[in-house]
N, C-alpha and C positions, 0 to 999 in steps of 0.2 A: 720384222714381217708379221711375227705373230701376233703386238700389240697392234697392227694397221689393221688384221685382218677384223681383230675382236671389235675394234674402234667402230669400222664400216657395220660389220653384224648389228652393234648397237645402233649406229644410225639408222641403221634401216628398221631395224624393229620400234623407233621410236619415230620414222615417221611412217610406219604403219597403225602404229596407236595413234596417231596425231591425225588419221582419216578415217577412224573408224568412229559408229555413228550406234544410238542408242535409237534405230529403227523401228517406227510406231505403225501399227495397221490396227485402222477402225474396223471391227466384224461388230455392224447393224442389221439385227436379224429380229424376228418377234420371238423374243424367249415368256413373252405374254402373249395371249390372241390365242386367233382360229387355226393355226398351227405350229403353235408352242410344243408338242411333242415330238414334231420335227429337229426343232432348234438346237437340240441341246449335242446331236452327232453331227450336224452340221458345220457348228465351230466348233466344236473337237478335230474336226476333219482340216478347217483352215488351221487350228494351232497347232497340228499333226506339222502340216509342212512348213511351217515357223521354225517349230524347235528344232527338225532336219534342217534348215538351213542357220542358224544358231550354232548348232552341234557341229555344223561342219568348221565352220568358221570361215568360210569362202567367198561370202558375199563382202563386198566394196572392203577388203581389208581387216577382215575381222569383227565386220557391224554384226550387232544382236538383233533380233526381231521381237517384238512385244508385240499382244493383243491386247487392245481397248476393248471391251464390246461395249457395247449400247442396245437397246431396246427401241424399235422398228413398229411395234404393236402390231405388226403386218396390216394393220387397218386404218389406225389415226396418223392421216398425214401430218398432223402439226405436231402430233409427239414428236412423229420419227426427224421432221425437219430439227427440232428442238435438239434431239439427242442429238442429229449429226452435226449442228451447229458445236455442239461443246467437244465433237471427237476432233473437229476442225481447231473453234479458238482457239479451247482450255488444253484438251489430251497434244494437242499440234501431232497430228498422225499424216503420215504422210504420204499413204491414201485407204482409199475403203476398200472390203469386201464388202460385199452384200450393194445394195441393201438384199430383202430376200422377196417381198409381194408387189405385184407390178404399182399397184397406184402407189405405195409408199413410196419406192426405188425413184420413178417418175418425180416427186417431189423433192426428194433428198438432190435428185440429180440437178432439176431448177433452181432450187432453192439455194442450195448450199454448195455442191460438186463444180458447177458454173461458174458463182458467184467465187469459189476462190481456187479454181483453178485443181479442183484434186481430181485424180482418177478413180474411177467406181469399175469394180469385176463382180457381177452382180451373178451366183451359181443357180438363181431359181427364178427371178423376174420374165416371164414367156411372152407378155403383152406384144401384140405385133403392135402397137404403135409405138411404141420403144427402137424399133426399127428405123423409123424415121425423125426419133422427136428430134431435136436442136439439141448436142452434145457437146459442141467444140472437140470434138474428139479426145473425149473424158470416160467415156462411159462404153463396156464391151459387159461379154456374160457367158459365162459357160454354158449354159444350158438353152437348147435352143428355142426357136420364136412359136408360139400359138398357133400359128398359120400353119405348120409343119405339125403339129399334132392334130390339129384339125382334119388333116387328110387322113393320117396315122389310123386317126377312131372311123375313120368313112370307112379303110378301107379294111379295117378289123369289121367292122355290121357288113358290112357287104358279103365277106366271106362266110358269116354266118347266116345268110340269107335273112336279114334284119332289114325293111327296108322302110318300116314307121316305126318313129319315135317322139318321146313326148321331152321337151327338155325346158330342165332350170337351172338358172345360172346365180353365182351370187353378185348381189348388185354392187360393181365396183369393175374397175381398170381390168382386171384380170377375167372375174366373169364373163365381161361383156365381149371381152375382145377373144376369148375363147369360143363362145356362142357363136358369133359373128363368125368366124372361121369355119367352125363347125358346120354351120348351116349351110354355108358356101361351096363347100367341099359336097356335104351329105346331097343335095337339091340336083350339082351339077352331076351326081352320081346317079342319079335318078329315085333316091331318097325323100318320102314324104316328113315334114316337122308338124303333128297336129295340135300343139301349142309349146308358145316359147315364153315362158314368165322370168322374172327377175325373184330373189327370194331374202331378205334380210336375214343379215346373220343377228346372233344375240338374241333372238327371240325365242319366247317358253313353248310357244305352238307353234306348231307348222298347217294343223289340220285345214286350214282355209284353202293353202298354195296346195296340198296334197290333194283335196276336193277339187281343183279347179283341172288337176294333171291327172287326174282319173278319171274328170268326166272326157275331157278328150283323147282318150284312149293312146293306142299305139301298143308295139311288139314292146318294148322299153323303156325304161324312165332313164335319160342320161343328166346325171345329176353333178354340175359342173359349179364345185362349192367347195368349202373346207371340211378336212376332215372332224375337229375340232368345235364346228360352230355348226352354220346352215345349212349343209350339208346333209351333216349327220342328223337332223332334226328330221330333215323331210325323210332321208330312209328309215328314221322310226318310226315316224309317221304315219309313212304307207304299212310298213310292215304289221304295226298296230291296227290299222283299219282295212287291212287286206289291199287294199289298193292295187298294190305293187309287189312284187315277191322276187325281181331281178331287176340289176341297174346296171348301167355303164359307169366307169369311175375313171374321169381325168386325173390327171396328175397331182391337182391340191386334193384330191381322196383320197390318195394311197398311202400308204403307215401302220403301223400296226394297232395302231389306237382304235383304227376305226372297224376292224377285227373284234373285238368287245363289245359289239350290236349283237353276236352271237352266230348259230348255224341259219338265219335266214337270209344272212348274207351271201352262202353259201353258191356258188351259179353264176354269181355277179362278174364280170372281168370289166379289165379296163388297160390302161397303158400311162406309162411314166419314162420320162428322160433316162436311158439307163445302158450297158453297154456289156458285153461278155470277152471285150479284153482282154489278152496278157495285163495290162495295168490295173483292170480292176478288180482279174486275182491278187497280185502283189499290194494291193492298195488293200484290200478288203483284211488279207492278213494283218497289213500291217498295226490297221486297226482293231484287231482284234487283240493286238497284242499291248497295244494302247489302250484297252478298257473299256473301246466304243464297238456301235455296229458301221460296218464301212458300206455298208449296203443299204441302210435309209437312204432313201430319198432325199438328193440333192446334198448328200454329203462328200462323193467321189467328186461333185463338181465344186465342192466347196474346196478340199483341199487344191484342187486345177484351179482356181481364181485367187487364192494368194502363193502359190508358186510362179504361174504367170505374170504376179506385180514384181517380184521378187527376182526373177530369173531378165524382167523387162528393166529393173533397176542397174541391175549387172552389166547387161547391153550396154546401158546410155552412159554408165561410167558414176550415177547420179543417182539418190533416194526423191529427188522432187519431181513431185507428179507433172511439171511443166516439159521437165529433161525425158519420163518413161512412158507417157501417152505415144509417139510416135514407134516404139518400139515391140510393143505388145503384139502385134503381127510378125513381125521380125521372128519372137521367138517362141510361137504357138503355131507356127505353118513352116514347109518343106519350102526352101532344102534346108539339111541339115541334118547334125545326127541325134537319130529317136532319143526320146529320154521318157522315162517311166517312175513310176511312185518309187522311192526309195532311191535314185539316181539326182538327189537335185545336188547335193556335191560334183557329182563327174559335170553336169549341165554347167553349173557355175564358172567351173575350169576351165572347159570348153571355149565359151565365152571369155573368161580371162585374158585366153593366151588367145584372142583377134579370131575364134572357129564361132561355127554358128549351129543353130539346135532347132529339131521339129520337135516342138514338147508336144508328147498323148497323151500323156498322165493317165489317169484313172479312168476318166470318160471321155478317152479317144478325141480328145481337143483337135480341132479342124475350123479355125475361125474364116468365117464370108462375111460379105455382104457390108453392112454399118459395126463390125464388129460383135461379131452372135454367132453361136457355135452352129455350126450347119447340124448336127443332132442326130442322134440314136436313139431309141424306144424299145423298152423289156416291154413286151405284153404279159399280165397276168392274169389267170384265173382265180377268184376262191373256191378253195374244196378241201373239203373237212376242217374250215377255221382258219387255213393259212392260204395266204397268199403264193402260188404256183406261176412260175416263168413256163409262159407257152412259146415264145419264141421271142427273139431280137429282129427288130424294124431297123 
């Protein structure tokens, strides 16, 4: 009895090994570009819940997770197709995080995500036309749609009795479709726009776009660009030529990077995808204890779009993005029981044994619509240099 017993034990541990899988996720993010000093907590954030799920050992039998990353430039589409191309042929990952800036994501997902079939969980792409593009039901995001922050900033100016403003966007996917929301929202509000310009990034001057957004006046400059590149150009800009002495800052503004203009950014507020959680305590420690900050900007949503592929992998029984695409709803929305940062073993389990899971994660994951997180907003102020939580939207 006691050689049957050892015999079976061995069998089973060897056809455990015989299903376990050397698990690859692409994280395409711009560790180069107009917001490279986002990047780097960002995939920390995705390889935070890798090596939790690693560690545990509970995914499909014992599979390990690996991260690829790649370089997204956040701005040159044909790089980031490039890159994603080789996380697909060459790394065979078997699917993506990121990507991370709406017109890149957009491409990566036509280009490459389509063409063979992978799933993309993208933590910071906002483009409302990403809402609608053509996905095959490939393509979801943590973080939610432009359209939803566009209201967000109406109805932060309006409680400030803010009701002209002058606004530049940077020219690309993201900019435009932010703008565009913006406007929409601000107008139906009863909101004046006294000029709307477009403004390149990479450029050494700004003084020309600054001249044109000061002769047409307004209570504000909302300055919907990178922190990193065009952005930051025009608030030196004005600040150097008086112009301007207060901004509004959407969500590619916010970072600490962009805190180093000095105290005359000082006044300024704006709002970012963000959440005050139970999860984004336990998540934020976690990370701290990891070596990162858990509280940049689109980092809680980075690690929520590789626990999501990962937790959706588990569901389907399967690591291929053809078997875990219909499942990503399944196990990001209710019913089911909660599951938070630092819980993705008991999640796994759960799943194992035929139960099902409402993963929160870090940033209160709540998936609608084309697969987009319906979304939360930190509003913050600057004052005295640092960045100040005035409230959760």
């Amino acid at each position: 009895m006691k050689t049957l017993m050892t015999a079976t034990a061995v069998s089973a541990l060897m056809c455990s090994a015989a299903f376990a899988e050397d698990i690859k996720l692409g994280v395409i993010y711009g560790f180069t570009g107009p917001i490279e000093s986002l990047t780097g907590p960002m995939a920390a954030g995705a390889e935070l819940a890798m090596k939790e799920v690693t560690d545990s050992g509970m995914l499909l039998d014992g599979s390990t997770v690996t991260s690829v990353r790649a370089d997204s430039t956040c701005i040159d589409s044909a790089a980031a197709t490039a890159a994603a191309e080789r996380l697909v042929t060459s790394d065979k990952v078997n699917a993506i995080v990121g990507a991370d800036c709406s017109g890149v994501t957009g491409a990566v997902l036509q280009n490459v995500a389509r063409a063979n079939g992978i799933v993309m969980i993208s933590p910071s792409a906002t483009s409302p036309a990403l809402s609608t593009a053509e996905d095959d039901g490939l393509f979801f995001r943590t973080s939610p749609s432009d359209a939803r922050e566009g209201q967000v900033m109406t109805d932060i100016l309006m409680e400030e009795g803010i009701k002209s403003v002058a606004l530049t966007y940077t020219n690309n996917d993201y900019g435009k479709g932010l703008a565009d929301a913006f406007i929409s929202s601000f107008e139906a509000a009863g909101g004046s726009i006294t000029v709307n310009i477009s403004h390149e990034d990479g450029k050494a001057d700004y003084s020309s776009e600054v001249g044109t957004l000061a002769s047409a006046g307004g209570d504000i400059l909302v300055v919907a660009g990178y922190l990193d590149q065009g952005g930051r150009g025009i608030i030196e800009g004005s600040l150097d030529s008086g112009a301007w002495d207060r901004f509004v800052l959407p969500g590619g503004m916010i970072g600490d990077n962009i805190l180093t203009i000095g105290d005359g950014l000082n006044g300024s507020f704006g709002q970012i995808a963000g959440t005050d959680g139970a999860g984004m305590q336990t998540f934020s420690a976690m990370a701290t204890e990891a070596g990162f900050d858990g509280t940049s900007p689109y980092t809680p949503e980075s690690y929520d779009a590789a626990a999501l592929i990962m937790f959706a992998m588990q569901a389907a029984g399967s690591s291929a993005s053809a078997d875990i695409k219909d499942h990503i709803f399944d196990v990001a929305n209710a019913p089911g029981e909660q599951i938070f940062p630092g819980e993705l073993a008991k999640g796994l389990q759960i799943l194992k044994d035929g139960g099902e899971i409402d993963y929160v994660g870090a940033s209160s994951v709540e998936m609608i619509g084309n697969g987009e997180s319906a979304g939360n907003y930190r509003q913050v102020l600057v004052k005295d240099g640092k960045f100040e939580t005035v409230q959760y939207r």
